[in-house]
Structure formats: structure tokens, C-alpha cells
PDB file of the backbone (N, CA, C, O) and the ligand in Angstrom, with CONECT records:
HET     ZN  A 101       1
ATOM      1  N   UNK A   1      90.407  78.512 138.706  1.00  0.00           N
ATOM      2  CA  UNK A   1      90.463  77.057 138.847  1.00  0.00           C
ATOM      3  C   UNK A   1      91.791  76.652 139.468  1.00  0.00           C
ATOM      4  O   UNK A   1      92.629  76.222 138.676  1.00  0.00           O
ATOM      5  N   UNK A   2      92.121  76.718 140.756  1.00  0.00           N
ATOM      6  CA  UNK A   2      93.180  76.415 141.392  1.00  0.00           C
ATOM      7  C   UNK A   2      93.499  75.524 141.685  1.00  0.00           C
ATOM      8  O   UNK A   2      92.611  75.127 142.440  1.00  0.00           O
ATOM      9  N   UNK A   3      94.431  74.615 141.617  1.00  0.00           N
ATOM     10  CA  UNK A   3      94.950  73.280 141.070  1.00  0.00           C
ATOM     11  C   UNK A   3      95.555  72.871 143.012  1.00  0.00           C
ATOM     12  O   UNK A   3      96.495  73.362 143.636  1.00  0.00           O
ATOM     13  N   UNK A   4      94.692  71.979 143.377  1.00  0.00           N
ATOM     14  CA  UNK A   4      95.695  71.647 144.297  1.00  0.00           C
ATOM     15  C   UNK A   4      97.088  70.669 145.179  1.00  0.00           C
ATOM     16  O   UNK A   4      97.380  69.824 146.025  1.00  0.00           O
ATOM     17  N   UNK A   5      97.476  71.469 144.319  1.00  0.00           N
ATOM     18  CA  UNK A   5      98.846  70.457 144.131  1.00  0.00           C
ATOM     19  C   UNK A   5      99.635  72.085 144.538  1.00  0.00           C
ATOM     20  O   UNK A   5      99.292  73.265 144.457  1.00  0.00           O
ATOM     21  N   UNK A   6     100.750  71.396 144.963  1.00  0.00           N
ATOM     22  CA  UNK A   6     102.142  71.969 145.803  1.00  0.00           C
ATOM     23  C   UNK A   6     103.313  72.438 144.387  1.00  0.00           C
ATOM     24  O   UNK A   6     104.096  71.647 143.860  1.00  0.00           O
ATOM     25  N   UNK A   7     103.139  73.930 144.003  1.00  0.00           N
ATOM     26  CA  UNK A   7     103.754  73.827 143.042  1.00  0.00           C
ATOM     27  C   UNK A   7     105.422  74.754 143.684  1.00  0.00           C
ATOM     28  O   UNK A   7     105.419  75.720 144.448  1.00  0.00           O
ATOM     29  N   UNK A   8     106.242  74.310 143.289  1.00  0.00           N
ATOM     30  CA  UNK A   8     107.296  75.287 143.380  1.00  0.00           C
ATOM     31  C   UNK A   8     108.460  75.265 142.060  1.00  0.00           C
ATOM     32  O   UNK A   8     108.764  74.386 141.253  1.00  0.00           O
ATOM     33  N   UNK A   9     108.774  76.192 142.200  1.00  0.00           N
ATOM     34  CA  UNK A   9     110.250  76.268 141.218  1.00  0.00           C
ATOM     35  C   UNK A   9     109.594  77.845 140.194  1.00  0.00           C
ATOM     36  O   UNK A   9     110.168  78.330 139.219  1.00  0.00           O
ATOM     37  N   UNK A  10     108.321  78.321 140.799  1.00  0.00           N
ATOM     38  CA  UNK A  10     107.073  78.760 139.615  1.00  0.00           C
ATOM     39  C   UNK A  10     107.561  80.075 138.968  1.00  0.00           C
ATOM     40  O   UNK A  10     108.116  80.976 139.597  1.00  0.00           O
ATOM     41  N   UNK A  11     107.263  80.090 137.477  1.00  0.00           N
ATOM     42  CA  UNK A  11     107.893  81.526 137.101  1.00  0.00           C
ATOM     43  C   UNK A  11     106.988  81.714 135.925  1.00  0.00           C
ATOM     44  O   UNK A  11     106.014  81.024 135.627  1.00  0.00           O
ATOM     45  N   UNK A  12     107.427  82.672 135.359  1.00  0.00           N
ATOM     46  CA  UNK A  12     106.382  82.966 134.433  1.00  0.00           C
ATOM     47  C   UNK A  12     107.236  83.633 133.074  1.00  0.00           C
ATOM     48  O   UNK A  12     108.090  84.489 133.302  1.00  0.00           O
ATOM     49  N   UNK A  13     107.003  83.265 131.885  1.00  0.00           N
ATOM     50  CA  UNK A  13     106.698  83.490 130.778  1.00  0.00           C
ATOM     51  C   UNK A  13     106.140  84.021 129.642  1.00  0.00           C
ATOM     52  O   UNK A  13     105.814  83.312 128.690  1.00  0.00           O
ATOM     53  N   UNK A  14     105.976  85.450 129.670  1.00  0.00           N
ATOM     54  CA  UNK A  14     105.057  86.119 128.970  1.00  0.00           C
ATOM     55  C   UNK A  14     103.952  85.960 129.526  1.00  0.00           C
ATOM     56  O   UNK A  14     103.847  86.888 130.329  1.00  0.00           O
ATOM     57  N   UNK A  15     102.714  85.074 129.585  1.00  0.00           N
ATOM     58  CA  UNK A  15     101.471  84.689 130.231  1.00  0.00           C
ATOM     59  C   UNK A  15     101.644  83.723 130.487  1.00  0.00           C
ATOM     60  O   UNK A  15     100.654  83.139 130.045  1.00  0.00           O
ATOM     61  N   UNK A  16     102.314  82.958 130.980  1.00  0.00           N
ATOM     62  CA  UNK A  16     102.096  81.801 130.700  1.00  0.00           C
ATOM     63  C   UNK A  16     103.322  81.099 131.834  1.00  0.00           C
ATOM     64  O   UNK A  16     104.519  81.089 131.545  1.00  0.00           O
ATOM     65  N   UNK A  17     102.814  80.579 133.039  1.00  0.00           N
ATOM     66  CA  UNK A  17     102.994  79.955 133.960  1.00  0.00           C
ATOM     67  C   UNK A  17     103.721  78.887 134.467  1.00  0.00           C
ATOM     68  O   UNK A  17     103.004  77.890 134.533  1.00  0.00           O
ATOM     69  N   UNK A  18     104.888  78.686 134.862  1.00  0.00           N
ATOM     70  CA  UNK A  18     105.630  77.266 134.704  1.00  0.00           C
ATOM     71  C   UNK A  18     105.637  76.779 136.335  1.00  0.00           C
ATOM     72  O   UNK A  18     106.143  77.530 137.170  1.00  0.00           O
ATOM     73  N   UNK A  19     105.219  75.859 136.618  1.00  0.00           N
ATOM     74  CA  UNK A  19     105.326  75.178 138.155  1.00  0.00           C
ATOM     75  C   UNK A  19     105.674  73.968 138.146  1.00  0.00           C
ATOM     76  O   UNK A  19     105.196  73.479 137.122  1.00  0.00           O
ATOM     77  N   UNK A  20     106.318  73.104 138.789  1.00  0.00           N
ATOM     78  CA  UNK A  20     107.070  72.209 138.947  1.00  0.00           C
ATOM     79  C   UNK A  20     106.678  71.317 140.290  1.00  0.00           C
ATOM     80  O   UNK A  20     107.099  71.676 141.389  1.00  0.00           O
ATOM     81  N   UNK A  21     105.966  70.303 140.167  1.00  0.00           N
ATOM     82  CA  UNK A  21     105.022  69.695 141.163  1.00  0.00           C
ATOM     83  C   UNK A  21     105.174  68.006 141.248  1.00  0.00           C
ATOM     84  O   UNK A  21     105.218  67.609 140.084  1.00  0.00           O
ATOM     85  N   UNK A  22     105.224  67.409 141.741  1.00  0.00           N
ATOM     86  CA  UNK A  22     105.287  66.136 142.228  1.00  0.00           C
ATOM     87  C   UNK A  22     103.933  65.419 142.234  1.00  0.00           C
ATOM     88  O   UNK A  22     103.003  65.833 142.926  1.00  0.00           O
ATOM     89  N   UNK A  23     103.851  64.485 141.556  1.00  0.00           N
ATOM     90  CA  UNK A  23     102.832  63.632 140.901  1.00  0.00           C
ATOM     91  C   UNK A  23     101.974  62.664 142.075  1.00  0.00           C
ATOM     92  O   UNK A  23     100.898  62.085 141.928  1.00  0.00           O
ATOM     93  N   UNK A  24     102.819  62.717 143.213  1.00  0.00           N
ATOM     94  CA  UNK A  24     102.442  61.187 143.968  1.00  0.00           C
ATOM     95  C   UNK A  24     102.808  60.160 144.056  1.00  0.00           C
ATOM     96  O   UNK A  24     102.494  59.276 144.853  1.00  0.00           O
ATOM     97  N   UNK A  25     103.853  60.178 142.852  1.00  0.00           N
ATOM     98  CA  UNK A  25     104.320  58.731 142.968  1.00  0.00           C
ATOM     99  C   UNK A  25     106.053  58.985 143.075  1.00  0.00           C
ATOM    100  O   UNK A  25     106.740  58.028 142.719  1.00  0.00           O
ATOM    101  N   UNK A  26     106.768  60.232 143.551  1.00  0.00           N
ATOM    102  CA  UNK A  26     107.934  60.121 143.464  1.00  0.00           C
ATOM    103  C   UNK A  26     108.388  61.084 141.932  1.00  0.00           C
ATOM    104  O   UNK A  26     109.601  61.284 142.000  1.00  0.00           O
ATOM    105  N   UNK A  27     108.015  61.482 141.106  1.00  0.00           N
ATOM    106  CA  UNK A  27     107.936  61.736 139.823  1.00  0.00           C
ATOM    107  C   UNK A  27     107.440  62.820 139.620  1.00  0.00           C
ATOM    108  O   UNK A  27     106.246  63.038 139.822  1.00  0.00           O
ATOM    109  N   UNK A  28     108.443  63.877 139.092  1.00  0.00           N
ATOM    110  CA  UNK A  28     107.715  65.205 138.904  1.00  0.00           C
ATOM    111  C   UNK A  28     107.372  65.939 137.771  1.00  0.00           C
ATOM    112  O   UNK A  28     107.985  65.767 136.718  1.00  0.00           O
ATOM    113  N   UNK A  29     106.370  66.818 137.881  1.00  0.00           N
ATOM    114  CA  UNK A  29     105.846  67.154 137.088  1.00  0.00           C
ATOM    115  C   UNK A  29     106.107  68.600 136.396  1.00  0.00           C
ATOM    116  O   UNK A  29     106.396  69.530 137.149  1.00  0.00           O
ATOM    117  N   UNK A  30     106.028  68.815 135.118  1.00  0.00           N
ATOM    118  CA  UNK A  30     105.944  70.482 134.928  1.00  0.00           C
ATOM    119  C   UNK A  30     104.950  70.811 133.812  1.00  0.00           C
ATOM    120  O   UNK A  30     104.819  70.475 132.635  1.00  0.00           O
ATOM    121  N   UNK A  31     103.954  72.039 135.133  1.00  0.00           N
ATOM    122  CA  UNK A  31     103.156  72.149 134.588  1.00  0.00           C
ATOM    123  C   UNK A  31     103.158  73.770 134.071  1.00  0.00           C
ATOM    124  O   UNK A  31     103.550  74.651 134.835  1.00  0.00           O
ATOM    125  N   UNK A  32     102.668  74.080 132.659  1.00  0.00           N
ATOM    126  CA  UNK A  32     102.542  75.146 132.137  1.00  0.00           C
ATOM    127  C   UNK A  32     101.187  75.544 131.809  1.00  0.00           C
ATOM    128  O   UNK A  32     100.427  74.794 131.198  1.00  0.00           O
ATOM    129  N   UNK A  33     100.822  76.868 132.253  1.00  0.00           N
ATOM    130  CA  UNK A  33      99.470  77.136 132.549  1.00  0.00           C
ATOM    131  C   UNK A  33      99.269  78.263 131.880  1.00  0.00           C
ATOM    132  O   UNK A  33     100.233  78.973 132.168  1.00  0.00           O
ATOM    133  N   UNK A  34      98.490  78.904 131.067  1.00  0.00           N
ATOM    134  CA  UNK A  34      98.427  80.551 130.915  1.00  0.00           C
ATOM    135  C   UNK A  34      97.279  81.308 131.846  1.00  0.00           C
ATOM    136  O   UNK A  34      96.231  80.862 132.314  1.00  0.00           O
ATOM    137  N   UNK A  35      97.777  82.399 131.920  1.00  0.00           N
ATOM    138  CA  UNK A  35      96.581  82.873 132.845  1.00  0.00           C
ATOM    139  C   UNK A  35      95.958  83.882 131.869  1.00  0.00           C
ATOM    140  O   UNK A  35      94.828  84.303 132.118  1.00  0.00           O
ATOM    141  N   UNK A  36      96.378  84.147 131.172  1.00  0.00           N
ATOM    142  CA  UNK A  36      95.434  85.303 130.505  1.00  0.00           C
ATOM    143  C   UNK A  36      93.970  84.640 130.307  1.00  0.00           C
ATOM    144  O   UNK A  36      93.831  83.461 129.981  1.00  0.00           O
ATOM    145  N   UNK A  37      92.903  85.523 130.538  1.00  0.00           N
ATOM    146  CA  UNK A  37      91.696  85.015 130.478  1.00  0.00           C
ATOM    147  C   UNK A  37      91.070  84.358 129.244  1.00  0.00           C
ATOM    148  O   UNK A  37      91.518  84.657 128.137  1.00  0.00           O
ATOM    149  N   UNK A  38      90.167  83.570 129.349  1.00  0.00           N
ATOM    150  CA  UNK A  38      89.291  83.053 128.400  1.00  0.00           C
ATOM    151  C   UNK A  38      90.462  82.105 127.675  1.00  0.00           C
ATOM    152  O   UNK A  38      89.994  81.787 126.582  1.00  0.00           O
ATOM    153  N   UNK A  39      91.842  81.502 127.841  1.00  0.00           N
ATOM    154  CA  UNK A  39      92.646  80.604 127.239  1.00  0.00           C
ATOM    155  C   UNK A  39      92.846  79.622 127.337  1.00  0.00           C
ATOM    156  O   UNK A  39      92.721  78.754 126.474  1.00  0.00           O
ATOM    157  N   UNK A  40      93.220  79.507 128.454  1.00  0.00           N
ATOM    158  CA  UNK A  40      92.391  78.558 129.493  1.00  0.00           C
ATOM    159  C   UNK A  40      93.734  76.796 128.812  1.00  0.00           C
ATOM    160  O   UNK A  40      93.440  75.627 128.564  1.00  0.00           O
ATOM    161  N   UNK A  41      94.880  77.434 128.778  1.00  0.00           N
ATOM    162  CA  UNK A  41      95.866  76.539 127.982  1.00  0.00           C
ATOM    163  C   UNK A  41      96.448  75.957 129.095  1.00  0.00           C
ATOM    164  O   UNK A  41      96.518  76.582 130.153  1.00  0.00           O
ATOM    165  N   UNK A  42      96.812  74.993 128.992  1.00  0.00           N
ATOM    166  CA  UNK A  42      97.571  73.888 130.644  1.00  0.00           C
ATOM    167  C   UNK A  42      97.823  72.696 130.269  1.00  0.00           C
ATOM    168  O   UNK A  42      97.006  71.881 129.841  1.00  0.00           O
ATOM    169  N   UNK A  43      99.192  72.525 130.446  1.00  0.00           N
ATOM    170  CA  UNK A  43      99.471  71.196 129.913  1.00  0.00           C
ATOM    171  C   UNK A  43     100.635  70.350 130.816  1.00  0.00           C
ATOM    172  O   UNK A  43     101.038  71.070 131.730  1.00  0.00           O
ATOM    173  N   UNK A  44     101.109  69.372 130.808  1.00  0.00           N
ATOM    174  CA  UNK A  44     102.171  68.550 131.996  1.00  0.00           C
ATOM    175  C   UNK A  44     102.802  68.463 130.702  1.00  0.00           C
ATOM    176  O   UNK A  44     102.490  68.426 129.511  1.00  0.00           O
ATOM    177  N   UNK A  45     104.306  68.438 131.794  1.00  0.00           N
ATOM    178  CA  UNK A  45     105.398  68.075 130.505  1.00  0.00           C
ATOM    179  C   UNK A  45     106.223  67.254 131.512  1.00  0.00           C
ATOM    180  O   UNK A  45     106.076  67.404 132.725  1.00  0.00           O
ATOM    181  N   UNK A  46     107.167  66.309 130.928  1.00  0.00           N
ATOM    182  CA  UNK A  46     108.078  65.936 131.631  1.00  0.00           C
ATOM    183  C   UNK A  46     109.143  66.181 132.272  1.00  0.00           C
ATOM    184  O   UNK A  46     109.656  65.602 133.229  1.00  0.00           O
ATOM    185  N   UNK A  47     109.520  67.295 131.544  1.00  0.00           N
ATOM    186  CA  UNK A  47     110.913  68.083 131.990  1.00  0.00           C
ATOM    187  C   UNK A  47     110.586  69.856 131.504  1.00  0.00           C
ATOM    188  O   UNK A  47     109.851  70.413 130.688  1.00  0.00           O
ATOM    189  N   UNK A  48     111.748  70.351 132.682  1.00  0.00           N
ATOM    190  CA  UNK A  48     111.319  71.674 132.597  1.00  0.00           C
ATOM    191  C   UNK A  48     111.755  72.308 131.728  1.00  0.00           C
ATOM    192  O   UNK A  48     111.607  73.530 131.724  1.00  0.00           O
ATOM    193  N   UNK A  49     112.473  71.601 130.659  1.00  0.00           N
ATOM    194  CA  UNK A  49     112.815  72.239 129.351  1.00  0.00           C
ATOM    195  C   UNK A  49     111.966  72.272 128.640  1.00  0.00           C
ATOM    196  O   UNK A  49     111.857  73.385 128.125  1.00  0.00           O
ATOM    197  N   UNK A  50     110.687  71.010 128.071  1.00  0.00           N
ATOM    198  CA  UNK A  50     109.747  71.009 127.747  1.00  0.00           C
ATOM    199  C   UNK A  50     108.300  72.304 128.026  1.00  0.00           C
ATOM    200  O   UNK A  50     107.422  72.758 127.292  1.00  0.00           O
ATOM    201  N   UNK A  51     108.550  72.438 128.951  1.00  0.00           N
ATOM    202  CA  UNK A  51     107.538  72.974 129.397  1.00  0.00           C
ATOM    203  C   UNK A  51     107.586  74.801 129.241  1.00  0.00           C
ATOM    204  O   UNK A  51     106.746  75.647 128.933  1.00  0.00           O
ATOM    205  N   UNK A  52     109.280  74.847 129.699  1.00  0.00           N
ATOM    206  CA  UNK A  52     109.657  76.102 129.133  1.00  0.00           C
ATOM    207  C   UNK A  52     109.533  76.538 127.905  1.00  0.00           C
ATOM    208  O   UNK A  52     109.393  77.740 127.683  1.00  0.00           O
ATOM    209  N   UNK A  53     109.569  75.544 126.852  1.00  0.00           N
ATOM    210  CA  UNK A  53     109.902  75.965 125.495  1.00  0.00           C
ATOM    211  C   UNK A  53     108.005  75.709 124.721  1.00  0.00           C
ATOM    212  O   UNK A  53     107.796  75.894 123.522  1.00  0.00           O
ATOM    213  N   UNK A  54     107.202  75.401 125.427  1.00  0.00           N
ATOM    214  CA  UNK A  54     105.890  75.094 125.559  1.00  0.00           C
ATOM    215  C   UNK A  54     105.176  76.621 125.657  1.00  0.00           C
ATOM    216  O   UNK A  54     104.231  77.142 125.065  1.00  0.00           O
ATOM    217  N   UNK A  55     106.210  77.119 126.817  1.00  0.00           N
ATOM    218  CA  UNK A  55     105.844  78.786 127.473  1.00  0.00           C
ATOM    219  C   UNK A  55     106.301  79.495 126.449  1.00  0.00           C
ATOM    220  O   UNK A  55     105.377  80.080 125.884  1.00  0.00           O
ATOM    221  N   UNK A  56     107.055  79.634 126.105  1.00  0.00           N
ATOM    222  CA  UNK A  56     107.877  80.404 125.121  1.00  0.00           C
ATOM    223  C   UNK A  56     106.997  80.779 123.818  1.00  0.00           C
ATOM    224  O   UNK A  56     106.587  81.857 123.389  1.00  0.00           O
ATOM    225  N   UNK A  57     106.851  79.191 123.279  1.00  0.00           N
ATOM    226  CA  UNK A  57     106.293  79.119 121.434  1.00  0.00           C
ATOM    227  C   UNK A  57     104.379  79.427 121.846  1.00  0.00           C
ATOM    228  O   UNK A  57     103.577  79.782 120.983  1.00  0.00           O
ATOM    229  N   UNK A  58     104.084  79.233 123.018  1.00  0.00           N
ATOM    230  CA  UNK A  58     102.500  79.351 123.518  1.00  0.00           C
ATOM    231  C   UNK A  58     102.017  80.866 123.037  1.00  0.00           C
ATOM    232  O   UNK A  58     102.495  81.921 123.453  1.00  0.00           O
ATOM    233  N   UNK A  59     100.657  80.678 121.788  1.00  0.00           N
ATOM    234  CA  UNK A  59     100.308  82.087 121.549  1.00  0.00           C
ATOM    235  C   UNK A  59      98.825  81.615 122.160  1.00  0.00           C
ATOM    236  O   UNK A  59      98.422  80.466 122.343  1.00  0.00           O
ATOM    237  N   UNK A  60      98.323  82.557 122.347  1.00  0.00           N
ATOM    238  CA  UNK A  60      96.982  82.663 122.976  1.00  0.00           C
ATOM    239  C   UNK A  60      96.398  82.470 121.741  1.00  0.00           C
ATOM    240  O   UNK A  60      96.998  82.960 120.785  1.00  0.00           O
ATOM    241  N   UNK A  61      95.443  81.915 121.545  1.00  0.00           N
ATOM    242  CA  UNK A  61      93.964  81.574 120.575  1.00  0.00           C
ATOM    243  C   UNK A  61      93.446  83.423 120.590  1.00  0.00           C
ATOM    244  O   UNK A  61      93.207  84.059 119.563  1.00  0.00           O
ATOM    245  N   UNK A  62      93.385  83.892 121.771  1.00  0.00           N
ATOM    246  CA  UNK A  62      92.434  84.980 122.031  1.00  0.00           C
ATOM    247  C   UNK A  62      93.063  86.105 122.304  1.00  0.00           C
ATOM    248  O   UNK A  62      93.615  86.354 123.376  1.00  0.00           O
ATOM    249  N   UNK A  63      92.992  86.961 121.164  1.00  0.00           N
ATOM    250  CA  UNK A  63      93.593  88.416 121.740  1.00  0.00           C
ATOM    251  C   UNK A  63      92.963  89.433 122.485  1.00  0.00           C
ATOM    252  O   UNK A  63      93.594  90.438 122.813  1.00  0.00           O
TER     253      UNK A  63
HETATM  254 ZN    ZN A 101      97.301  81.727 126.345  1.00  0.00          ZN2+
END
């Protein structure tokens, strides 16, 4: 499910995905994604501290 939006700054976190994207209105976004399958976790944060520490404490539902 590939999101199309312009992500950069992107790194990763154990599973779990951090991209940094611009909303449209001037205002950016950070988004944290996991990729491990069937988790399917993704959320916007406001700042990339948020989002980091989102990546960090993020356990998968599914082992
Ligand atoms: Zn996960």
C-alpha cells in the first residue's frame, strides 16, 4: 500500500519506518509506518521526536 506522498528524511527503526513529508499546506508531517507483515501500524505525528519515540516503544500485535 504505497502512500503517495514525497517522503524524505526516511529511516528505520527496528520495523518500523520514519518519513518526513509535507502535508500540502506548508506543514510537515512524520509519518511512522511498520512494515513487518500483517501489522499494518501507521500513524502521523507532529514532530520527529514523536514519531521516533512512536518507532522505538512500537511492538507488533503479531509475532
Ligand atoms: Zn509492527
Amino acid at each position: 500500500m504505497p502512500l503517495n506522498r514525497r517522503f524524505r528524511d526516511v529511516t528505520r527503526i527496528g520495523p518500523v519506518q520514519i518519513g518526513t513529508a509535507n502535508d500540502g499546506r506548508g506543514r510537515e508531517k512524520h509519518t511512522a509506518a511498520c512494515t513487518a507483515p500483517r501489522c499494518g501500524f501507521s500513524a502521523d505525528y507532529d514532530s520527529r521526536a514523536a514519531a521516533e519515540l512512536a518507532a522505538r516503544t512500537h511492538r507488533c500485535p503479531i509475532r
